[in-house]
C-alpha positions as CSV (number, residue, x, y, z in Angstrom):
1,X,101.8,44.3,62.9
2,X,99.2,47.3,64.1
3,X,95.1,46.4,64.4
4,X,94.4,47.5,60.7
5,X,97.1,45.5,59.2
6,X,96.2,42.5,60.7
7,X,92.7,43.0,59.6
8,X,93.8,43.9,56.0
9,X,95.3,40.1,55.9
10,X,92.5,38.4,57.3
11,X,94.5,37.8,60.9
12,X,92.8,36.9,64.2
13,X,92.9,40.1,66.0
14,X,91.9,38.3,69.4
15,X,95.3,38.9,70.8
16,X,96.6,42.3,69.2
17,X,96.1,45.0,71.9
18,X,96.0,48.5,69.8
19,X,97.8,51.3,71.3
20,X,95.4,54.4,72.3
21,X,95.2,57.6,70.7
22,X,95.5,59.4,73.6
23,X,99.0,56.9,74.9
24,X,100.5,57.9,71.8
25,X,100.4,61.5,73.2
26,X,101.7,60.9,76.5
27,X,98.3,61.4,78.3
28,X,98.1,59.3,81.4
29,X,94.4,57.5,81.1
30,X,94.1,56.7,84.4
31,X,96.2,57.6,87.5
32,X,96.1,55.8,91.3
33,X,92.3,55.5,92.8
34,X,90.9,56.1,89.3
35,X,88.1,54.3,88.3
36,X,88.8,51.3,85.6
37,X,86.8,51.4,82.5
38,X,83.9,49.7,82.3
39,X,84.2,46.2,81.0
40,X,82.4,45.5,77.7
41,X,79.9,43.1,78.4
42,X,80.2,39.7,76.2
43,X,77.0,40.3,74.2
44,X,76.4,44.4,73.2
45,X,73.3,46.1,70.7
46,X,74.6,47.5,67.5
47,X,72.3,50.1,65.8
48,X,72.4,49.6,61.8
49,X,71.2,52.3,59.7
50,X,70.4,51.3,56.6
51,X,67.6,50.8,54.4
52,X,66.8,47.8,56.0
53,X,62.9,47.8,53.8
54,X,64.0,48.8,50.6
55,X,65.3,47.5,47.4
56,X,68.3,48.6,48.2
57,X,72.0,46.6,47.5
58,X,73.6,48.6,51.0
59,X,70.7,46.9,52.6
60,X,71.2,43.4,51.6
61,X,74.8,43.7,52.4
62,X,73.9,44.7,56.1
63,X,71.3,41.8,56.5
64,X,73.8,39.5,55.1
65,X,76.4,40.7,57.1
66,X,75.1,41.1,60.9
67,X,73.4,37.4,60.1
68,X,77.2,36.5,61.1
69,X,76.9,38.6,64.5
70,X,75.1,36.7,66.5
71,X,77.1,34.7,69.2
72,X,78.5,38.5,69.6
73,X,76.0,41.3,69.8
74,X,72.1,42.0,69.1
75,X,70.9,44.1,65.7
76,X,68.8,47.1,66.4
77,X,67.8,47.9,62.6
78,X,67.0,51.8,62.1
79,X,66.0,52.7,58.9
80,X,67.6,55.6,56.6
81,X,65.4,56.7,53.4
82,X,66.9,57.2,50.0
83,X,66.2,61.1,49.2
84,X,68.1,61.0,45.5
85,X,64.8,62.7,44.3
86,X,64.6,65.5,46.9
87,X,66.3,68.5,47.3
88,X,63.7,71.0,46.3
89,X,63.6,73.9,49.8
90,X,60.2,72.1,50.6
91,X,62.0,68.3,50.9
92,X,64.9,70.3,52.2
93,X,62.8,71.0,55.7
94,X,60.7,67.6,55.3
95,X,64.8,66.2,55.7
96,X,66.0,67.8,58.5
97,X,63.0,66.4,59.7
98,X,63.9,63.2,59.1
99,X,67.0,63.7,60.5
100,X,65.7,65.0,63.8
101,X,63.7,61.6,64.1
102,X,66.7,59.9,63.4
103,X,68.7,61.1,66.2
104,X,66.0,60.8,68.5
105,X,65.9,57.3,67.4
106,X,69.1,56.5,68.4
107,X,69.2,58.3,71.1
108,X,66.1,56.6,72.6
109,X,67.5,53.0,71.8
110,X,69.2,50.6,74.2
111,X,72.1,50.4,71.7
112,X,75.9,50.2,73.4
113,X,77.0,51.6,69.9
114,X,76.1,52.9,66.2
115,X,76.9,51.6,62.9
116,X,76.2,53.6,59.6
117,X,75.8,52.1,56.3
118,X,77.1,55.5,54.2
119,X,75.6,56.5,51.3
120,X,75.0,60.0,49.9
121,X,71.6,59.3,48.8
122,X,70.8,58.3,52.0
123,X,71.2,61.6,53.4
124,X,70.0,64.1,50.3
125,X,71.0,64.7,46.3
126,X,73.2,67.3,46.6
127,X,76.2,66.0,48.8
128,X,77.0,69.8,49.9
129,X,73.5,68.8,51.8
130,X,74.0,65.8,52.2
131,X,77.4,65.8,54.2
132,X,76.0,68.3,56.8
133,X,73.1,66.3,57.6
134,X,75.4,63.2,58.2
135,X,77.8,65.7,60.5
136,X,74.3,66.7,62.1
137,X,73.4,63.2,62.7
138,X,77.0,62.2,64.0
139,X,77.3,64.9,66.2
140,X,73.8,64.6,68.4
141,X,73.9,60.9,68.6
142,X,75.7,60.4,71.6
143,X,77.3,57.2,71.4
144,X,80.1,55.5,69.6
145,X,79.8,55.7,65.9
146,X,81.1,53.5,62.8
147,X,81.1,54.6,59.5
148,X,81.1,52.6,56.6
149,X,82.3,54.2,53.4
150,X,80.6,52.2,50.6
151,X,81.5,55.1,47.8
152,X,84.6,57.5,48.0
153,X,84.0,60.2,45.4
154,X,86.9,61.3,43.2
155,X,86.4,64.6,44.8
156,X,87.1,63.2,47.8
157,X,90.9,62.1,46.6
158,X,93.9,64.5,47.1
159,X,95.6,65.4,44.0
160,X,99.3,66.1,44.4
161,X,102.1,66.5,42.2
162,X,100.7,69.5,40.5
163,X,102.7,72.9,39.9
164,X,102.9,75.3,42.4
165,X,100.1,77.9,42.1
166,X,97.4,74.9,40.6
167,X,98.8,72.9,43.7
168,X,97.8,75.7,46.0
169,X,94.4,76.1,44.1
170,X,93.9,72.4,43.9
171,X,94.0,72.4,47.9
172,X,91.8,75.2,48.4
173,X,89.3,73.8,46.5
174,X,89.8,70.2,48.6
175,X,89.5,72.0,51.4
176,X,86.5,74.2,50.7
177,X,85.0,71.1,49.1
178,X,85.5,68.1,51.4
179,X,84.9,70.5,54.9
180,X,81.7,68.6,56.1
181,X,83.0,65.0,55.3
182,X,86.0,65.9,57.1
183,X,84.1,66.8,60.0
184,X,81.9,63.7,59.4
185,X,85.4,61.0,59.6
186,X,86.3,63.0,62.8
187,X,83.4,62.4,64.1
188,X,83.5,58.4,63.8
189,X,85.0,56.4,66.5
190,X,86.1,53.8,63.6
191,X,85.7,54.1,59.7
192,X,85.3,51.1,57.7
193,X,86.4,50.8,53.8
194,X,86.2,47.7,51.9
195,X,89.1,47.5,49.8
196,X,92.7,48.5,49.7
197,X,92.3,51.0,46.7
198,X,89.7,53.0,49.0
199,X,91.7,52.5,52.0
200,X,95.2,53.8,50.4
201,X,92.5,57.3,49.2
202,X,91.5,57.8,52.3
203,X,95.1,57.5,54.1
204,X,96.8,60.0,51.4
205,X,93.4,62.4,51.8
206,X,93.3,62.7,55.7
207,X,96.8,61.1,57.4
208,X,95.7,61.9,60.6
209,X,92.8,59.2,60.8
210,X,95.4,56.0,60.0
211,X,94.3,54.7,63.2
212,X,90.6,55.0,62.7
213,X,90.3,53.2,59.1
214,X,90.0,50.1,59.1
215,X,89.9,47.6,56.1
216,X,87.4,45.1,55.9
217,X,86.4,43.2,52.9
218,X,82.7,42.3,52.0
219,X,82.1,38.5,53.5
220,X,81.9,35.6,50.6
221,X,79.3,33.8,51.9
222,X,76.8,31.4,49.8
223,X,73.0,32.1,50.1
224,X,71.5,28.6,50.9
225,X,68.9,27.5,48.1
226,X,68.7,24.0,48.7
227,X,65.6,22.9,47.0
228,X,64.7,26.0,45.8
229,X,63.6,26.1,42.1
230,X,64.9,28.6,40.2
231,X,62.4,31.1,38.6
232,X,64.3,30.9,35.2
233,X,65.6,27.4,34.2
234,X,68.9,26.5,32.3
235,X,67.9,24.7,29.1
236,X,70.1,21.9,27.8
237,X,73.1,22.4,25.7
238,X,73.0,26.4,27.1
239,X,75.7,28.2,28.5
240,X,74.9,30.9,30.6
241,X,76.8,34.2,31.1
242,X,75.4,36.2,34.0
243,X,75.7,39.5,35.2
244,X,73.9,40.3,38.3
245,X,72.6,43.6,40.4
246,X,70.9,46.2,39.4
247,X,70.5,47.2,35.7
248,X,72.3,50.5,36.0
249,X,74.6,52.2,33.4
250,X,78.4,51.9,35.5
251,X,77.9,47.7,35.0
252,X,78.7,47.8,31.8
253,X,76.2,45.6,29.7
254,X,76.8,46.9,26.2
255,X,80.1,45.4,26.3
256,X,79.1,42.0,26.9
257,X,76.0,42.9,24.6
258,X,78.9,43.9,22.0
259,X,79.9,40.5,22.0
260,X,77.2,38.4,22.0
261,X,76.6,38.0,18.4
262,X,80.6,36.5,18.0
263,X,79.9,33.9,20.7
264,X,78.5,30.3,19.9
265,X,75.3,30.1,19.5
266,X,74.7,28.3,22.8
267,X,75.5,31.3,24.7
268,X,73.3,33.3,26.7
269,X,73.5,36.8,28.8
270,X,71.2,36.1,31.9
271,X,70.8,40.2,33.3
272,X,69.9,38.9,37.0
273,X,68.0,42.1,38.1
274,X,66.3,45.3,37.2
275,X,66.2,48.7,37.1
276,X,66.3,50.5,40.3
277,X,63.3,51.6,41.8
278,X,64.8,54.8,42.4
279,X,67.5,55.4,39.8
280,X,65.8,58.9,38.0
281,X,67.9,57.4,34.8
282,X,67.2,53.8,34.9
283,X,64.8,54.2,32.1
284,X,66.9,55.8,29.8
285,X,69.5,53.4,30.3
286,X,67.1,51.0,30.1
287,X,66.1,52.1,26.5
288,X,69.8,52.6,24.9
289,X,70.2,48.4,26.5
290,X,67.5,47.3,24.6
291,X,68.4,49.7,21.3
292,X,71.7,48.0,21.2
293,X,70.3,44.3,22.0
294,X,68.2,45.4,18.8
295,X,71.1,46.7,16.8
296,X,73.4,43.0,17.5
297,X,70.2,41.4,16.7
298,X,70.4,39.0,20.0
299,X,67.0,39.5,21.5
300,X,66.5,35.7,21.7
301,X,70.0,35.0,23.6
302,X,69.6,38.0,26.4
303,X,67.2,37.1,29.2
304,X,66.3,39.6,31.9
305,X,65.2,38.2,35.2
306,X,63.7,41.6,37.0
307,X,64.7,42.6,40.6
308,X,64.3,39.1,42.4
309,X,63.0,40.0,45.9
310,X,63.7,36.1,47.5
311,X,67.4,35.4,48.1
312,X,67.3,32.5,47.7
313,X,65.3,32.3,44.4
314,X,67.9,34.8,43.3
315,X,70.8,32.1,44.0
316,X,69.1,29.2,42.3
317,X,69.7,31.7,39.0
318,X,73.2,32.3,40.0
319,X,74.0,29.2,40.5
320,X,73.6,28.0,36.7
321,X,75.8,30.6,35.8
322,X,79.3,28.8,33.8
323,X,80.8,32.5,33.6
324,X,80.3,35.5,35.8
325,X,80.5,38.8,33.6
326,X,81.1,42.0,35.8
327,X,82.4,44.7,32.9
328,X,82.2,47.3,35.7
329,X,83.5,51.2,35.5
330,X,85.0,52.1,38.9
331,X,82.4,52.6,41.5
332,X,84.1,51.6,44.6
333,X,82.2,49.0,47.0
334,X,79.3,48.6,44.9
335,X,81.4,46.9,41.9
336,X,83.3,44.7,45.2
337,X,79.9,43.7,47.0
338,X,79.0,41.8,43.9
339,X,82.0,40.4,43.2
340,X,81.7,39.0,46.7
341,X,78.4,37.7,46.1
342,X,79.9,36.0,43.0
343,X,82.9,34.2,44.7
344,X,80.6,32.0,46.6
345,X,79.3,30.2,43.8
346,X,82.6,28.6,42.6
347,X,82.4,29.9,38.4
348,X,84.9,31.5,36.6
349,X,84.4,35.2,36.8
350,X,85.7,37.7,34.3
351,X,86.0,41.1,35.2
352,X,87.2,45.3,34.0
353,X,90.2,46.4,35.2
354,X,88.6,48.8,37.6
355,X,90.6,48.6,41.1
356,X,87.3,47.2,43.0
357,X,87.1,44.4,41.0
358,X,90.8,43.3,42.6
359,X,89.8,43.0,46.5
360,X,90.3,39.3,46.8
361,X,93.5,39.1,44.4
362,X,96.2,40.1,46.7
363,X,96.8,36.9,48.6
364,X,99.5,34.7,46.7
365,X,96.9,32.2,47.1
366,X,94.1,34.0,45.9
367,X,95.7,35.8,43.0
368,X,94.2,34.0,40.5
369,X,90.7,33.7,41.6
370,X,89.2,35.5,39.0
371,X,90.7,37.3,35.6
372,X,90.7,41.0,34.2
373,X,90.4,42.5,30.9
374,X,89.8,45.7,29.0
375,X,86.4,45.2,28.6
376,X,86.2,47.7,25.7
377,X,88.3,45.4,23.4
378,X,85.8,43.2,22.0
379,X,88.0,40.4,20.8
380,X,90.2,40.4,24.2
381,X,86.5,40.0,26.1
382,X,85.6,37.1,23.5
383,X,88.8,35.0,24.1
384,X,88.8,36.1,28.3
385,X,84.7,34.5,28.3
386,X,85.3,31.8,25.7
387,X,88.4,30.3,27.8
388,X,86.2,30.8,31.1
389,X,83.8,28.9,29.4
390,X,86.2,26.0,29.2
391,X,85.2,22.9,30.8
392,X,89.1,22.7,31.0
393,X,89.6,26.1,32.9
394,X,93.0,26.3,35.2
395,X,92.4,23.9,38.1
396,X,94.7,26.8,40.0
397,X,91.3,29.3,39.6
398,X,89.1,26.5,41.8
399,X,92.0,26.3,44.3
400,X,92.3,30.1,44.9
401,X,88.4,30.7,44.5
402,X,88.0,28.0,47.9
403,X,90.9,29.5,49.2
404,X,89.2,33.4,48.8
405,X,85.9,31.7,50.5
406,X,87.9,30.3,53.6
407,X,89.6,33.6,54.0
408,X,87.0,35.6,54.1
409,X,84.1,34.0,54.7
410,X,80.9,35.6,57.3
411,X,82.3,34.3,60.5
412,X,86.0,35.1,59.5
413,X,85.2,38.3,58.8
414,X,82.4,38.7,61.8
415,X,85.2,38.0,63.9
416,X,87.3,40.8,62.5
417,X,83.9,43.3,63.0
418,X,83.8,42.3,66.8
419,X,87.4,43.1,67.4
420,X,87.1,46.5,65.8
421,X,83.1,47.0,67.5
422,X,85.3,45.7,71.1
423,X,88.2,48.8,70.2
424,X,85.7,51.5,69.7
425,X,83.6,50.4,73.1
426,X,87.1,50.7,75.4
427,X,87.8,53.5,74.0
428,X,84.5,54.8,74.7
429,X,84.8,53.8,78.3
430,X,87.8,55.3,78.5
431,X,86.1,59.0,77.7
432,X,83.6,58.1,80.3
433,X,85.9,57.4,83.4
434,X,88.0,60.7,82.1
C-alpha cells in the first residue's frame, strides 16, 4: 500500500518509505562521493498562510489543526487577506502589492517549509486573477510548498464521455480554463484534499500528480469548555436542533425552517453563528431566512446565537445540541470541516446527501456515524430528526461516532501531516545536493 493510501485509511505511515519521483524514472539520485541529503532535523518551522486574524472558518481550522503540531515542528503564522470585494484595476495593483509583501514574507522567514490554506478569495474575486497571483506567489517563494485545496470548483472537474466534437470543445475550454491552477498544483511539492470525492476529481483532472495528492481528513477533536457557561442556556423540557457556522445560503436553513412548524412543540432550531463579515450577500440571505421564519410562523422556536468569537463559549452551545442539522448543498471542505467539528460532541447528526457530508462513513466501523437524507422532502427530514431525537437512537451510531473520533482524532491525524511535511523536506534535500 503506497503513502497516500495508507493515509486515506488512517495508517501509521512511520514505516512506509515512498518511492521518488525522480527513481520511478530511472534517474540515479546520487552516485559514489556524492553528498547525502541533508537530514531533516527532528523539530522544523512551518509557514501557515491563512487568515490567522479574521473571522474566517479556513482560519480556525489551521489554529485547530497546528495546535496538534507541536512535539513536531514550530508555527510561523503569515496572514493572507480576504479580497472577495476587490477587483476593481485600482485593488488590482493595491493586490499584487500584497502579494509582493507576501513573498517577501516568506522569503525573509526562518521557515524549513510553506503551507497554504487555499482559498480563492484569499487571492482576489475573479479566479482568472486569482489563480495567477497564487502561481505568482508559488513560484517566488523559494521553498517547499503545500497546498491545501479547501474548494474544488466544478470547473475544475474533467467532463468525459461526451461526443466527439463537444468532447474536443469540452477540453479546450478545460484547458484554456484551468491553465493557471494547473501551473499552481505543479508548483506544490504536496497537495492536500480532505475527502475522497475531492481526491477521486483531482486524480481524473490531472493523472500526473497521483503522487503529490494526498488525502487527509479534517481532525475530530473536542474544544475543551469545562466550566464554561454557555452564552445561551437549554431550557427544561427543550430539544435543541442545531446548525452551526456561518449563516450563509449553501447550509440550507429553510429546509429545517420548512419543518419546524410539523415538529413537537418542544423543539428548537439553535443557528450557532452569523452572517459573514464579508459575505457581499449575507444580508439578502439574511432577509429571505427571516421572511420564511415569518411565513412558518416559528419566530419563538428559532434562536440565533451571532458569530461567537470564544471557542470555547461556542462549544458550551454545541454541546446542548440532541440533533445536529447540516442540510448542506455540495461545497466541498467547508460542508466536511463542520461535520468534523460536529463528530466530537457525540449527538446524532443528520445530514444532505451531498458527497462532503460522507468523509467519515467509509470505515465499516464508522458507516453509521451519522445518517443522510434528501433534505428537500419535508416528511423524510421530519422522520430522519424525529428518530435522531430518540432517547432510543441505534446504540451502533455511539459505537461508530467513538470509533470516527479514535480514528481521526488531532494527534492521529498530526502524525499523518508530519509524515507527508518529512516526504516533501527529503525530497527537497534531494534537489539541493543535485
Amino acid at each position: 500500500m503506497d503513502v497516500h493510501a495508507m493515509i486515506s485509511v488512517g495508517g501509521n505511515l512511520d514505516h512506509v518509505v515512498p518511492q521518488s519521483d525522480t527513481s520511478s524514472r530511472g534517474k540515479r539520485l546520487f552516485g559514489r562521493g556524492s553528498p547525502a541529503p541533508q537530514e531533516i532535523p527532528k523539530k522544523f518551522s512551518i509557514a501557515i498562510l491563512t487568515p490567522w486574524n479574521q473571522q474566517c472558518g479556513n482560519a480556525e481550522f489551521a489554529k485547530r489543526l497546528t495546535s496538534g503540531f507541536t512535539s513536531f515542528s514550530t508555527i510561523e503564522p503569515i496572514e493572507l487577506e480576504n479580497l472577495i470585494e476587490h477587483d476593481t484595476l485600482d485593488s488590482r495593483w493595491k493586490q499584487e502589492r500584497y502579494i509582493t509583501k507576501l513573498i517577501k514574507q516568506v522569503r525573509a522567514s526562518d521557515c524549513d517549509l510553506v503551507h497554504i490554506q487555499h482559498e480563492f478569495c484569499f487571492f482576489g474575486r475573479a479566479r482568472r486573477y486569482a489563480d495567477r497571483r497564487l502561481l505568482r506567489l508559488m513560484r517566488n517563494i523559494r521553498k517547499p510548498i503545500v497546498l491545501s485545496l479547501h474548494t474544488w470548483k466544478s470547473s475544475m472537474c474533467w467532463q468525459s464521455g461526451k461526443p466527439w466534437f463537444k468532447g474536443a470543445l469540452s477540453a479546450i475550454y478545460f484547458k484554456i480554463k484551468n491553465r493557471w491552477m494547473r501551473r499552481c498544483l505543479l508548483a506544490a511539492d504536496a497537495i492536500v484534499v480532505h475527502s475522497k470525492d475531492t481526491y477521486a476529481k483531482v486524480i481524473k483532472a490531472y493523472p500526473k500528480l497521483r503522487k503529490r495528492v494526498f488525502l487527509l481528513p479534517i481532525p475530530v477533536e473536542p474544544v475543551v469548555s469545562d466550566g464554561v457557561t454557555a452564552p445561551y442556556q437549554k431550557r427544561p423540557g427543550e430539544k435543541w436542533l442545531v446548525l452551526p457556522g456561518f449563516v450563509t445560503r449553501y447550509k440550507g436553513h429553510r429546509h429545517i425552517i420548512d419543518v419546524m412548524s410539523g415538529l413537537p412543540a418542544e423543539y428548537r432550531l439553535v443557528v450557532a453563528g452569523g452572517v459573514h463579515p464579508k459575505d457581499r450577500m449575507g444580508h439578502e440571505y439574511w432577509s429571505e431566512l427571516l421572511s420564511r421564519i415569518d411565513e412558518v410562523g416559528c419566530q419563538d422556536r428559532v434562536v440565533f446565537t451571532g458569530f461567537l468569537n470564544d471557542s470555547a463559549e461556542q462549544a458550551a452551545v454545541l454541546r446542548q445540541a440532541d440533533v445536529f442539522v447540516l442540510p448542506y448543498d455540495e461545497v466541498g471542505q467547508s460542508g466536511s470541516a463542520v461535520l468534523a467539528d460536529v463528530l466530537s460532541y457525540g449527538r446524532p447528526i443528520v445530514t444532505s446527501l451531498a458527497r462532503s457530508m460522507f468523509v467519515y462513513r467509509h470505515g465499516n466501523d464508522t458507516v453509521y456515524s451519522s445518517s443522510a437524507v434528501d433534505v428537500e422532502d419535508v416528511e423524510k427530514l421530519h422522520q430522519a430528526i424525529v428518530d435522531a431525537a430518540d432517547p432510543a437512537c441505534s446504540p451502533r451510531r455511539q459505537l461508530h461516532q467513538r470509533n470516527v473520533q479514535q480514528k481521526f482524532c488531532l494527534r492521529q491525524m498530526a502524525s499523518q501531516y508530519q509524515a507527508m511535511y518529512e516526504l516533501v523536506l527529503r525530497k527537497a534535500s534531494k534537489r539541493k545536493v543535485q
